[in-house]
C-alpha positions, 0 to 999 in steps of 0.5 A, a space after each residue: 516499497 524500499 526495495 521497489 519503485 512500484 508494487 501492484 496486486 489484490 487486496 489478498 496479496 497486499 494483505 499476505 505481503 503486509 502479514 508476511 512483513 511483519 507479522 507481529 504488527 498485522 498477527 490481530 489485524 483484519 481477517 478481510 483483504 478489503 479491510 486493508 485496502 480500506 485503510 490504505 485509502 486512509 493513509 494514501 494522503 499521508 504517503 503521498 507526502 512521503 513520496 509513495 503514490 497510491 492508486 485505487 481504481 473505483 471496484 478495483 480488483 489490482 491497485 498499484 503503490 508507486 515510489 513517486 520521484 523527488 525534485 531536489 533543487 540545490 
């Protein structure tokens, strides 16, 4: 999400972007692409606060991260 302002795909394609990222984090986490999609949802509340916009259809086969922007005010 550095590098992006969105990213979408499959649970399988966030699971290899995540393992292929850093593969040492993710080497003994879940075999299930599902399983890193549960835990999305989990952490969406703190990455709202972070600026990053989750989106999960119900039964959602693609979902989309999305680098909301910020309001600066001086």
């Amino acid at each position: 999400m550095q590098e992006k302002r969105e990213w979408s795909g499959t649970a399988k394609q966030f699971k290899e972007l995540l393992s292929n990222q850093f593969p040492d984090a993710f080497a003994k986490w879940y075999r299930a692409p599902s399983k890193f999609v549960d835990e999305l949802k989990r952490i969406a509340p703190e990455l709202q606060q972070e600026g990053v916009e989750v989106r999960i259809p119900p039964e959602a086969i693609l979902f989309t991260l999305k680098r909301m922007k910020t309001n600066t005010t001086s």
